[in-house]
PDBQT receptor file of N, H, CA, C and O in Angstrom, charges set to zero:
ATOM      1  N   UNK A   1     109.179  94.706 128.251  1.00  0.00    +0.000 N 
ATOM      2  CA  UNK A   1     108.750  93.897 129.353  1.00  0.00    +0.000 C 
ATOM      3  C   UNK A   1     107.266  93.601 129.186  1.00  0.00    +0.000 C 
ATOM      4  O   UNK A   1     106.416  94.412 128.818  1.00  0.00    +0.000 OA
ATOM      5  N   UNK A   2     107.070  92.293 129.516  1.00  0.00    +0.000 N 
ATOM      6  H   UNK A   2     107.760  91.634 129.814  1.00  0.00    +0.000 HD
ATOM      7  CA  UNK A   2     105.504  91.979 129.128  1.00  0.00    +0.000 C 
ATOM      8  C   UNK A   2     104.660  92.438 130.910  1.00  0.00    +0.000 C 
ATOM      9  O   UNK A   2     105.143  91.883 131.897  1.00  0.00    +0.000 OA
ATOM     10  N   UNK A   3     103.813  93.139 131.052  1.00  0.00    +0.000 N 
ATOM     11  H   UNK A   3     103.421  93.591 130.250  1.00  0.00    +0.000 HD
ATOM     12  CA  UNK A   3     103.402  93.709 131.818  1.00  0.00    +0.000 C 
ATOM     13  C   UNK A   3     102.790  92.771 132.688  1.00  0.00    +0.000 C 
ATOM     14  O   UNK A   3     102.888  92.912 133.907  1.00  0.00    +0.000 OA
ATOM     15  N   UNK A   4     102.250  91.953 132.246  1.00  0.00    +0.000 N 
ATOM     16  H   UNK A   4     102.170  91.839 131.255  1.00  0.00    +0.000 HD
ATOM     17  CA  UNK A   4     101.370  90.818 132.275  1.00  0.00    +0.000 C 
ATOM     18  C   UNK A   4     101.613  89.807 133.963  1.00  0.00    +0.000 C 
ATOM     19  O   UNK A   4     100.831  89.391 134.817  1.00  0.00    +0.000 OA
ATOM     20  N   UNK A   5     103.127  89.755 133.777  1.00  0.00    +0.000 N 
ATOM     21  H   UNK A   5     103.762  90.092 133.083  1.00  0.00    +0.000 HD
ATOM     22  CA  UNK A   5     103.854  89.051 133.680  1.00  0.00    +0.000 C 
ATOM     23  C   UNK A   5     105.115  89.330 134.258  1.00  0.00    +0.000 C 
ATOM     24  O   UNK A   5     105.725  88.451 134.868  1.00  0.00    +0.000 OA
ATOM     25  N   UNK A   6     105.558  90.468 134.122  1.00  0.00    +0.000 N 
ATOM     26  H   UNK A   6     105.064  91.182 133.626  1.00  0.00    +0.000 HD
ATOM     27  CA  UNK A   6     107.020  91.042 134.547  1.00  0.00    +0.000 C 
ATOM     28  C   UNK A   6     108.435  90.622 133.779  1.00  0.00    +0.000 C 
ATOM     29  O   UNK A   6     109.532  91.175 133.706  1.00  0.00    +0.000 OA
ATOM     30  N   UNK A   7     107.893  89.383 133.242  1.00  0.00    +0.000 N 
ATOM     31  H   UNK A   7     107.001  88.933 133.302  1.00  0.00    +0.000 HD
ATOM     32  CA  UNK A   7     108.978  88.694 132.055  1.00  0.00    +0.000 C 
ATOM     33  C   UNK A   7     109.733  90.120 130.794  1.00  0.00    +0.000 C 
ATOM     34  O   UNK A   7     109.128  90.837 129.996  1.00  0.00    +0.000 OA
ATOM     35  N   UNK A   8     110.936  90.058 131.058  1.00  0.00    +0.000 N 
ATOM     36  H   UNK A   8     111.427  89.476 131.706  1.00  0.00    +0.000 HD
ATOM     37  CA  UNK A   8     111.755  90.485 130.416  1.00  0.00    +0.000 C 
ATOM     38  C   UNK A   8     111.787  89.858 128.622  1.00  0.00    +0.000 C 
ATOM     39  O   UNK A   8     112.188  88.702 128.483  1.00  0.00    +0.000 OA
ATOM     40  N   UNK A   9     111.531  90.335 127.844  1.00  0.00    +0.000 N 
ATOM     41  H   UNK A   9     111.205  91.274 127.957  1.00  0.00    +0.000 HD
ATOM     42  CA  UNK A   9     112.123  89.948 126.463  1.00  0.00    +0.000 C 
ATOM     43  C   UNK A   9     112.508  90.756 125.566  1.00  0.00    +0.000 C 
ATOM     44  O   UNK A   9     112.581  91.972 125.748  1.00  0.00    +0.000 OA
ATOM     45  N   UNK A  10     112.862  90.039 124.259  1.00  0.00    +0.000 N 
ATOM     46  H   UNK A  10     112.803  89.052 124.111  1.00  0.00    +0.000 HD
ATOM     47  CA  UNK A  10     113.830  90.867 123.538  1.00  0.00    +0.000 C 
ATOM     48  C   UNK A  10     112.527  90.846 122.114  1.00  0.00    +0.000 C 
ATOM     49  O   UNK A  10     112.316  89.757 121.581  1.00  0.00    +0.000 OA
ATOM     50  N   UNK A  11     111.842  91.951 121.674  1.00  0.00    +0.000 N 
ATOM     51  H   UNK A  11     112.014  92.836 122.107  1.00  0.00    +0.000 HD
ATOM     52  CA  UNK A  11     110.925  91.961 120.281  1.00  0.00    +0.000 C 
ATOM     53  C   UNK A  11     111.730  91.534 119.034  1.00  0.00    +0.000 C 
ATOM     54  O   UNK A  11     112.657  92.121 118.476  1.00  0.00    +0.000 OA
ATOM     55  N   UNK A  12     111.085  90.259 118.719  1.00  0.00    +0.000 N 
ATOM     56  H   UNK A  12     110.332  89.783 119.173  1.00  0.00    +0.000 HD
ATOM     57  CA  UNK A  12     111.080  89.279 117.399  1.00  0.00    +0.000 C 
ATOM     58  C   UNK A  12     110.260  89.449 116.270  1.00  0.00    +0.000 C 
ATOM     59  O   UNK A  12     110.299  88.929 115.155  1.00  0.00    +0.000 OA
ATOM     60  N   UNK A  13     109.468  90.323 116.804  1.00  0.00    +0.000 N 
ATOM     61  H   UNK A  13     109.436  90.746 117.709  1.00  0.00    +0.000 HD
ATOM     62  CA  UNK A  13     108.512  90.504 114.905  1.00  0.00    +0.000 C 
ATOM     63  C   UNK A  13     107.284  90.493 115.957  1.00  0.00    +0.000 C 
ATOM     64  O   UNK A  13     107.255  90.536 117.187  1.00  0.00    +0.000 OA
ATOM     65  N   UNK A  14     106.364  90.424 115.042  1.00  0.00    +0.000 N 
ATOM     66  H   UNK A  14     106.388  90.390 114.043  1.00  0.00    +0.000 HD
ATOM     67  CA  UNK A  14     104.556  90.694 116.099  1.00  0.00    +0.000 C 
ATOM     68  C   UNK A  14     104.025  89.510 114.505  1.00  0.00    +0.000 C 
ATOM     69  O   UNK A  14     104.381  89.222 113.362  1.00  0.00    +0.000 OA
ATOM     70  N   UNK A  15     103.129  89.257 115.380  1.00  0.00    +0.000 N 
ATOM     71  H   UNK A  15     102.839  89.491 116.308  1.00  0.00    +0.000 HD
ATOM     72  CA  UNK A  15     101.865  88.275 114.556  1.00  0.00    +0.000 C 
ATOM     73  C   UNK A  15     100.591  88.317 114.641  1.00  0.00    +0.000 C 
ATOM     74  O   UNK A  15     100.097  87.877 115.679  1.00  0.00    +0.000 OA
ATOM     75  N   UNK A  16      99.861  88.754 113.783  1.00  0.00    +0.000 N 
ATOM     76  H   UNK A  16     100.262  89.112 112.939  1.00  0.00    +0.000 HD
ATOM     77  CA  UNK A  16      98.588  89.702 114.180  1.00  0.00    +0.000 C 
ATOM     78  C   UNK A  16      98.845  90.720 114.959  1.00  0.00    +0.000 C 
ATOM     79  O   UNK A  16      99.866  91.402 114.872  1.00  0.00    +0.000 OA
ATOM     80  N   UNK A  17      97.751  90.924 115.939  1.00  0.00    +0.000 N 
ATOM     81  H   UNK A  17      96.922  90.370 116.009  1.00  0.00    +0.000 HD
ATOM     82  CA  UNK A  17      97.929  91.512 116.978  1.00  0.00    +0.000 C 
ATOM     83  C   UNK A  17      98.744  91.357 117.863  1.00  0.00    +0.000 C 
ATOM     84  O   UNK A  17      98.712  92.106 118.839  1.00  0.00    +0.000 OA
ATOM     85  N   UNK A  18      99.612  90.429 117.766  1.00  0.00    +0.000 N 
ATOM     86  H   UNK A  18      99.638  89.820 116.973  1.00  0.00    +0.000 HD
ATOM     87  CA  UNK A  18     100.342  90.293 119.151  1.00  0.00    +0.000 C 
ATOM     88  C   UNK A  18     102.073  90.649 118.744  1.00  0.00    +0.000 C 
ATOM     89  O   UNK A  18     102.522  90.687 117.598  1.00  0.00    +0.000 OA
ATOM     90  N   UNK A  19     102.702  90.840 119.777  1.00  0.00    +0.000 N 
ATOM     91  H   UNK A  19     102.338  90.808 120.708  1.00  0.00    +0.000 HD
ATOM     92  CA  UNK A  19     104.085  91.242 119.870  1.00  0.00    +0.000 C 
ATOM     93  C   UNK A  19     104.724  90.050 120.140  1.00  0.00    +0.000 C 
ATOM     94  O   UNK A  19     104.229  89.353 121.026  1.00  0.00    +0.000 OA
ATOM     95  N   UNK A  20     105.876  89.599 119.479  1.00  0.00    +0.000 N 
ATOM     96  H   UNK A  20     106.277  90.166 118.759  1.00  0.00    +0.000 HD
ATOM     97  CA  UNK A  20     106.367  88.444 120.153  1.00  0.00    +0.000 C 
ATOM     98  C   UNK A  20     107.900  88.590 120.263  1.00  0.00    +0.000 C 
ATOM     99  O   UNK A  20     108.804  89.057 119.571  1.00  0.00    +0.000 OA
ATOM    100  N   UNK A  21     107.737  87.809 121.773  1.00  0.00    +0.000 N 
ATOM    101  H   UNK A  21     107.003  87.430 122.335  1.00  0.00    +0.000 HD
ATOM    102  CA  UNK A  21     108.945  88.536 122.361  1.00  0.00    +0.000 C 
ATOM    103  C   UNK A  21     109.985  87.144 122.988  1.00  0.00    +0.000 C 
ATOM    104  O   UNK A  21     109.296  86.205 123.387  1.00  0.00    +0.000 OA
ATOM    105  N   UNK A  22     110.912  87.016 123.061  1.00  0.00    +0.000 N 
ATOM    106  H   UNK A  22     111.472  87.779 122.738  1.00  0.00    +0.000 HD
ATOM    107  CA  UNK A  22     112.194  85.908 123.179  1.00  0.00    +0.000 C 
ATOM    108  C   UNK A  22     112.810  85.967 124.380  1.00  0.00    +0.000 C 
ATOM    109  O   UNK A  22     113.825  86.659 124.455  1.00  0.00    +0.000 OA
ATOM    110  N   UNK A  23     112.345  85.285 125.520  1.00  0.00    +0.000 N 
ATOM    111  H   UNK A  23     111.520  84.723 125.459  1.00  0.00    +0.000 HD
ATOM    112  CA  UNK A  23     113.673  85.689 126.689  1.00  0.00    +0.000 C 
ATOM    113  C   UNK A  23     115.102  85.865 126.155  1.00  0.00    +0.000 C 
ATOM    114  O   UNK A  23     115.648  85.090 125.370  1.00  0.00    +0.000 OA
ATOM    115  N   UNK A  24     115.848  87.407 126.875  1.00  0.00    +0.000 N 
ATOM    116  H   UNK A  24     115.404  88.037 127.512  1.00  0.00    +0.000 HD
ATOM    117  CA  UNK A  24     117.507  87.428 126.709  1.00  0.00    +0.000 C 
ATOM    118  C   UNK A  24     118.142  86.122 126.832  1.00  0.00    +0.000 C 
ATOM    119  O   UNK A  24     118.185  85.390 127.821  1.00  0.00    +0.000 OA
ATOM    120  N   UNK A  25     118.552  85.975 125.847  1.00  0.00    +0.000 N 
ATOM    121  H   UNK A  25     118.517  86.570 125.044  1.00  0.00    +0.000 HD
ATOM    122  CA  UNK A  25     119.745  84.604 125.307  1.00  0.00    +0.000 C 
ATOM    123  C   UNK A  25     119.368  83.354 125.324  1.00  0.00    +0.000 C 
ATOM    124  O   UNK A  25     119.993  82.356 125.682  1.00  0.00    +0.000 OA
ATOM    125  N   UNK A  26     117.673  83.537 124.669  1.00  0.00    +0.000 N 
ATOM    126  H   UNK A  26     117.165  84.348 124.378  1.00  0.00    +0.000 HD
ATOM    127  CA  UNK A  26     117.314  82.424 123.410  1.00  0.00    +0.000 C 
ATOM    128  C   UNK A  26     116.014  82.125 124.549  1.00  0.00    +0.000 C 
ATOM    129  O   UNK A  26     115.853  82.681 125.636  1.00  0.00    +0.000 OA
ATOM    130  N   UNK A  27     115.413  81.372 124.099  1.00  0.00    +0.000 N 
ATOM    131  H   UNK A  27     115.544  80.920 123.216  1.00  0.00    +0.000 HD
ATOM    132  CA  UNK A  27     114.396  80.634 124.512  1.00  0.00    +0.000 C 
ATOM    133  C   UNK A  27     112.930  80.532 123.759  1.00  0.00    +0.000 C 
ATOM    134  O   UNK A  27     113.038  81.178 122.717  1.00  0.00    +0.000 OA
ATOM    135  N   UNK A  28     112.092  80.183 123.831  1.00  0.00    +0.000 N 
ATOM    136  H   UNK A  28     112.004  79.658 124.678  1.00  0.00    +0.000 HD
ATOM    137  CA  UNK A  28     111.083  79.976 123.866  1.00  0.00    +0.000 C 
ATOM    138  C   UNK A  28     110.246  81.291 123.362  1.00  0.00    +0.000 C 
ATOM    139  O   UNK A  28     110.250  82.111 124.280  1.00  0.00    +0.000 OA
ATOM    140  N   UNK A  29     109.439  81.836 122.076  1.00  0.00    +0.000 N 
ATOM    141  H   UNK A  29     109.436  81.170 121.330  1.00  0.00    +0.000 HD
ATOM    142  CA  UNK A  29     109.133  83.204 122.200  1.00  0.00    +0.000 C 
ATOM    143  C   UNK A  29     107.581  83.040 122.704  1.00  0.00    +0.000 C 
ATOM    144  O   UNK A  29     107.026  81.942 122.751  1.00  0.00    +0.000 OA
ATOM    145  N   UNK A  30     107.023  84.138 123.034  1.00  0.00    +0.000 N 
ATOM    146  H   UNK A  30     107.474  85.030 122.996  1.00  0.00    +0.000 HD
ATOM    147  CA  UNK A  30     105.477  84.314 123.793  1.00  0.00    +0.000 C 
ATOM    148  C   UNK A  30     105.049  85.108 123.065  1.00  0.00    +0.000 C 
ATOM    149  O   UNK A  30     105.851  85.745 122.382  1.00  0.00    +0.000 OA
ATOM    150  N   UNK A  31     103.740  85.339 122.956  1.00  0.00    +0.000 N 
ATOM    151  H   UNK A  31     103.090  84.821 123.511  1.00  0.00    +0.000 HD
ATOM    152  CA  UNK A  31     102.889  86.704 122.469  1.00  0.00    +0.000 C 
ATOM    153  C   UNK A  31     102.631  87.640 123.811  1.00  0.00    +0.000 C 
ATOM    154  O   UNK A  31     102.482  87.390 125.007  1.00  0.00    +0.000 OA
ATOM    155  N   UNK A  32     102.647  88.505 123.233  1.00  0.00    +0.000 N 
ATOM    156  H   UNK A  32     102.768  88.707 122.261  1.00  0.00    +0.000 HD
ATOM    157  CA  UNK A  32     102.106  89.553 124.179  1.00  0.00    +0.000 C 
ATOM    158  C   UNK A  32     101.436  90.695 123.362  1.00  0.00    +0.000 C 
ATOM    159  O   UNK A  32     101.905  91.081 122.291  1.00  0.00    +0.000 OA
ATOM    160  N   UNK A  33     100.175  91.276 123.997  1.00  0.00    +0.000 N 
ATOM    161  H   UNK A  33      99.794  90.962 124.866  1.00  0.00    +0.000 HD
ATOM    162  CA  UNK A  33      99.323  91.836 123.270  1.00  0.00    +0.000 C 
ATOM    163  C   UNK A  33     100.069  93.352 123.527  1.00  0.00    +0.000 C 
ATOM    164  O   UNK A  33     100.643  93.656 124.573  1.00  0.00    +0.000 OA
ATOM    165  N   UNK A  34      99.942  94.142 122.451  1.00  0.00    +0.000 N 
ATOM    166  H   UNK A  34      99.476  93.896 121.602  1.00  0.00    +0.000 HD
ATOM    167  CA  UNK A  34     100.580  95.834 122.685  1.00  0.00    +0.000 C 
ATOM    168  C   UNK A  34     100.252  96.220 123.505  1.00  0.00    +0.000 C 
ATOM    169  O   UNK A  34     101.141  96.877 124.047  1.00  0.00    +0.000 OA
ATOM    170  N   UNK A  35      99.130  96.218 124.163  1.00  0.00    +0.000 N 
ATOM    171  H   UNK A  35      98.408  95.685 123.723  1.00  0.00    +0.000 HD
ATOM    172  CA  UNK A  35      98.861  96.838 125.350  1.00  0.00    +0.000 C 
ATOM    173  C   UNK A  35      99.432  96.856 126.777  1.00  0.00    +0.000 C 
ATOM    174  O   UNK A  35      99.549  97.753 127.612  1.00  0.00    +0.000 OA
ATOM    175  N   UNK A  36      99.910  94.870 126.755  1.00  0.00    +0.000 N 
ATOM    176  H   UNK A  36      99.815  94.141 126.077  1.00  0.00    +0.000 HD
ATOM    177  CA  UNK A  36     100.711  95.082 127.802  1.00  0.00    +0.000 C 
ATOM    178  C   UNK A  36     102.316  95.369 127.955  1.00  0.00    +0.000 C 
ATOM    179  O   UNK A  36     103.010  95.326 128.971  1.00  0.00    +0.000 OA
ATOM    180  N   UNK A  37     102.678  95.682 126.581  1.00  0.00    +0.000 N 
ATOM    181  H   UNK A  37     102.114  95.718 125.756  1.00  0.00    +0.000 HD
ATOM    182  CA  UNK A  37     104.155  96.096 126.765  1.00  0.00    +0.000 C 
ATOM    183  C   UNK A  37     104.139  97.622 127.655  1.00  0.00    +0.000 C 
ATOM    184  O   UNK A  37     103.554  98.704 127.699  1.00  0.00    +0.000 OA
ATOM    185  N   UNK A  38     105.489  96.652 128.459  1.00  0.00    +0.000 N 
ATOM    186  H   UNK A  38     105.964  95.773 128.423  1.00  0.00    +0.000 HD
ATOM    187  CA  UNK A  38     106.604  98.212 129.178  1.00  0.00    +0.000 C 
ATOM    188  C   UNK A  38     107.406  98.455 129.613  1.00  0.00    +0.000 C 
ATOM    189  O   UNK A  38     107.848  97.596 130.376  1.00  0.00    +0.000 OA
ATOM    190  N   UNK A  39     108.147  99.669 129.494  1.00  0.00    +0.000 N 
ATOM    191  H   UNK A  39     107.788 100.366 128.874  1.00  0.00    +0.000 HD
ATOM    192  CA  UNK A  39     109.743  99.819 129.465  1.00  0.00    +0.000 C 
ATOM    193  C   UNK A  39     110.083  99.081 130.627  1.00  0.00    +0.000 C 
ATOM    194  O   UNK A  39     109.530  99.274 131.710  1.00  0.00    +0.000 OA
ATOM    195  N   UNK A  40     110.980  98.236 130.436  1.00  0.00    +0.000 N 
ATOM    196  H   UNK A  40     111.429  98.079 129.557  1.00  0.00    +0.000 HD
ATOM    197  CA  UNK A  40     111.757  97.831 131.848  1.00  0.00    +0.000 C 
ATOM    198  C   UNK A  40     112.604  98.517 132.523  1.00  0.00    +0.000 C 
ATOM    199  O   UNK A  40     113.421  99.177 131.880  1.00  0.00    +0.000 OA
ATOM    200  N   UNK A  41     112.638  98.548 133.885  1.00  0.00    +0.000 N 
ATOM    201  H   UNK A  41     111.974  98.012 134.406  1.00  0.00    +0.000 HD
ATOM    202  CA  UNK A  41     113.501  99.111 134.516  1.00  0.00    +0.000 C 
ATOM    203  C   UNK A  41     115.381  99.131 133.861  1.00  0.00    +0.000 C 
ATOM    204  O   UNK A  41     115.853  98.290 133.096  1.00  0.00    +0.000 OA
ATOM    205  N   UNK A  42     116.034 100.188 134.378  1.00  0.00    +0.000 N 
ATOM    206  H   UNK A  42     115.651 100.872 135.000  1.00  0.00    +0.000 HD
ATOM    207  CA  UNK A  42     117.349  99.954 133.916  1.00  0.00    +0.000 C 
ATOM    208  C   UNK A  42     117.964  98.832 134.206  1.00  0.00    +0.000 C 
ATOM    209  O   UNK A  42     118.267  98.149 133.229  1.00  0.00    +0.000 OA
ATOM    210  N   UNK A  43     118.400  98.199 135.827  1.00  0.00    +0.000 N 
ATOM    211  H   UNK A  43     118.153  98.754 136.621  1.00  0.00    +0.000 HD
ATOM    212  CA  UNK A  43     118.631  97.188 136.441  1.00  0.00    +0.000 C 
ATOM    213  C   UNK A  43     118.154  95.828 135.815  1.00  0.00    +0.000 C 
ATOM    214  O   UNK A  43     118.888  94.868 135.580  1.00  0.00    +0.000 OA
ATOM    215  N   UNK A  44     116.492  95.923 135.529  1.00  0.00    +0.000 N 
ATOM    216  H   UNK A  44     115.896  96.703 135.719  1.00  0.00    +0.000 HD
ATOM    217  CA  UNK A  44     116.464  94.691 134.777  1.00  0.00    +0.000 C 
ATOM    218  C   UNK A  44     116.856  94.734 133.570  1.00  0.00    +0.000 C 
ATOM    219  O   UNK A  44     117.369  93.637 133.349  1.00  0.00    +0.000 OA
ATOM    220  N   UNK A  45     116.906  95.326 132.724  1.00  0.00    +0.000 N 
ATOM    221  H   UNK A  45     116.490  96.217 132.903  1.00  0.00    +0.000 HD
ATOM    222  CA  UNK A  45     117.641  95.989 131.320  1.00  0.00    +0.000 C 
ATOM    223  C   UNK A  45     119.073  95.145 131.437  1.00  0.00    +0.000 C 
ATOM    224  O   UNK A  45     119.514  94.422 130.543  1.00  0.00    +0.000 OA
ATOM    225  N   UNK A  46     119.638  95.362 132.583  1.00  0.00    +0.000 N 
ATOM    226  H   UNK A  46     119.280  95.949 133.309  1.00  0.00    +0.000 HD
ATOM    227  CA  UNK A  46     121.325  95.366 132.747  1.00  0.00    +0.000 C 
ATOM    228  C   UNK A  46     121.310  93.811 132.988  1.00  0.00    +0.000 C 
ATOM    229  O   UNK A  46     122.131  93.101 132.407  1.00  0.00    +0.000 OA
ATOM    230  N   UNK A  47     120.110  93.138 134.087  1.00  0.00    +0.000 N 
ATOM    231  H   UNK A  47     119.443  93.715 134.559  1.00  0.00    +0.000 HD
ATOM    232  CA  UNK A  47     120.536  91.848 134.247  1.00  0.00    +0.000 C 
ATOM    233  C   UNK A  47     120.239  91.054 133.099  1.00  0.00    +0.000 C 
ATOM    234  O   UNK A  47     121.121  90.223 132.881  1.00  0.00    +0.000 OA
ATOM    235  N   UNK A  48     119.075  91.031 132.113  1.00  0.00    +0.000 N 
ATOM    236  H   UNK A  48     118.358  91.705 132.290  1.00  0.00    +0.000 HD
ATOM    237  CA  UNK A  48     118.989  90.604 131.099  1.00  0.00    +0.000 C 
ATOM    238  C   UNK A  48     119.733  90.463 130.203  1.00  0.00    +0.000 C 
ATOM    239  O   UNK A  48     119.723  89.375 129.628  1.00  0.00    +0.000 OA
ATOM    240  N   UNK A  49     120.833  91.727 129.671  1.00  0.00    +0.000 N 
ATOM    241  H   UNK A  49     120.841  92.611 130.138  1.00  0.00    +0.000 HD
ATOM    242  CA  UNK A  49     122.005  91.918 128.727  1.00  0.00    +0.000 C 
ATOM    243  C   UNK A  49     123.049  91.377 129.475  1.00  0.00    +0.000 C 
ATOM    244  O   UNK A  49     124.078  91.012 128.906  1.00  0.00    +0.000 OA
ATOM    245  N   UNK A  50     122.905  91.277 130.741  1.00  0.00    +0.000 N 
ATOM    246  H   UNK A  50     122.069  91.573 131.203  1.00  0.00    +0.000 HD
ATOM    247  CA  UNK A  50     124.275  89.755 131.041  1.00  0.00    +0.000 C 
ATOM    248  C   UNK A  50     124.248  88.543 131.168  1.00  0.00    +0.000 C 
ATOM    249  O   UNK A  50     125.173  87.781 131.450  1.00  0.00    +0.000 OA
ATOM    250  N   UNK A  51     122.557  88.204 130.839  1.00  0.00    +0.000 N 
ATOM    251  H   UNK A  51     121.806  88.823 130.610  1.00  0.00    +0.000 HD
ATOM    252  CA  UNK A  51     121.874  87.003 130.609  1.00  0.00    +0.000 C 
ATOM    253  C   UNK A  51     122.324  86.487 129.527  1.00  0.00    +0.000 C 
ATOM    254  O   UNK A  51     122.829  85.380 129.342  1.00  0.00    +0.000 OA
ATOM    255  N   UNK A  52     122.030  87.725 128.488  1.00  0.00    +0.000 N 
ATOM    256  H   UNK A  52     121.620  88.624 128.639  1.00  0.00    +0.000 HD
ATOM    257  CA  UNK A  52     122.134  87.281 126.693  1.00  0.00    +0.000 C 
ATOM    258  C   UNK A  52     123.061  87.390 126.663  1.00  0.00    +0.000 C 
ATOM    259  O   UNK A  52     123.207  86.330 126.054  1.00  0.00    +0.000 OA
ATOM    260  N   UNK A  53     124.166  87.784 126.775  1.00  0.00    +0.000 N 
ATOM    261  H   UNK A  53     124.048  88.645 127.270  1.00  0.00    +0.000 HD
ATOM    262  CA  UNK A  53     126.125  87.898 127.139  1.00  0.00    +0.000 C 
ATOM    263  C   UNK A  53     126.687  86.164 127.743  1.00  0.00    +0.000 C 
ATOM    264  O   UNK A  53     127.279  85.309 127.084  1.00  0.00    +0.000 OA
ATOM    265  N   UNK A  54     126.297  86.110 129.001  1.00  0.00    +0.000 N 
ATOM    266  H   UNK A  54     125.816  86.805 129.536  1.00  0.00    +0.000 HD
ATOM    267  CA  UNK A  54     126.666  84.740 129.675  1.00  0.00    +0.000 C 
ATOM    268  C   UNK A  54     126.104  83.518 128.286  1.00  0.00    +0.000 C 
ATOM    269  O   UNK A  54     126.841  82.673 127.778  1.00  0.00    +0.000 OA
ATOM    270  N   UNK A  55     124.957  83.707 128.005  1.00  0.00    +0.000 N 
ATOM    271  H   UNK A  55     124.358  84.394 128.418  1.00  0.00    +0.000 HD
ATOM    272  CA  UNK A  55     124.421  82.372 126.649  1.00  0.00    +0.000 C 
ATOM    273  C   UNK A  55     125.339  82.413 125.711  1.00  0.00    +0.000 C 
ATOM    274  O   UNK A  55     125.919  81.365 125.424  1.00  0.00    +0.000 OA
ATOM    275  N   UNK A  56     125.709  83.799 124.943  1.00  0.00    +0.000 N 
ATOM    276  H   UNK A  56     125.238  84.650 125.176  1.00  0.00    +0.000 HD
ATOM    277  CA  UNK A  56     125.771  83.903 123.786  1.00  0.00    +0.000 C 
ATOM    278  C   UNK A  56     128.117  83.363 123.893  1.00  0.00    +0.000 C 
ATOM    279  O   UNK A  56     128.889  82.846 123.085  1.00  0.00    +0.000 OA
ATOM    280  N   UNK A  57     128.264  83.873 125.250  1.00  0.00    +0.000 N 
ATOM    281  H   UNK A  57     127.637  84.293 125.906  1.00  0.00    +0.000 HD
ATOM    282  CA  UNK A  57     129.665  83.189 125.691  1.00  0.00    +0.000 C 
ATOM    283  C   UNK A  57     129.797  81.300 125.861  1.00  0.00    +0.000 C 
ATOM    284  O   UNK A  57     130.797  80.621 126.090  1.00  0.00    +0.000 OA
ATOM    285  N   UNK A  58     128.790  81.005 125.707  1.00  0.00    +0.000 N 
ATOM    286  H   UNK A  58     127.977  81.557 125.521  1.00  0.00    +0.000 HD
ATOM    287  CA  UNK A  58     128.650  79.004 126.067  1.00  0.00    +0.000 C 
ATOM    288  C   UNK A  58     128.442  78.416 124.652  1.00  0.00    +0.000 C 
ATOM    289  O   UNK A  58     128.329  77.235 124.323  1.00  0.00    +0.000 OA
ATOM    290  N   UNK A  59     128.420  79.533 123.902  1.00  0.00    +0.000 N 
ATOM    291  H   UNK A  59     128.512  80.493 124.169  1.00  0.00    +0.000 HD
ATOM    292  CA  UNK A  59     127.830  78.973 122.129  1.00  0.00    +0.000 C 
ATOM    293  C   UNK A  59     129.508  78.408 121.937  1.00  0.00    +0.000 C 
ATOM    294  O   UNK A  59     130.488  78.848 122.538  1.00  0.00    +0.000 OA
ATOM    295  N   UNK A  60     129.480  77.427 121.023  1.00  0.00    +0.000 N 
ATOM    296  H   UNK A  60     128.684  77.069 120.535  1.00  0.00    +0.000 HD
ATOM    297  CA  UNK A  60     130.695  77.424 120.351  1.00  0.00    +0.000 C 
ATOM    298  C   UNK A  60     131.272  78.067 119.178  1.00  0.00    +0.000 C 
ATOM    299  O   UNK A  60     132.434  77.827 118.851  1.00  0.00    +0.000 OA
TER     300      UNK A  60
């Protein structure tokens, strides 16, 4: 979770200094600096993985 921010993502690789992270079931990735990563709650954990579940069900 980017702290920053409260935004939920999924870690894609880091670039320089920064962490870069993908909203659950695709989008757009962001940097976020290490410092502000943090564990997300379970609940948001759970709504996110039925985020990336519901996308990854609309693919053909």
């Amino acid at each position: 979770m980017d702290g920053r921010d409260g935004r939920i993502g999924v870690v894609m690789g880091h670039e320089g200094p920064y962490v870069q992270l993908r909203p659950p079931g695709g989008g757009k990735e962001w940097d976020c600096p290490p410092y502000a990563l943090r564990a997300a709650a379970s609940s948001a954990l759970l709504t996110a993985r039925v985020k990336e579940l519901n996308w990854k069900s609309r693919m053909p």
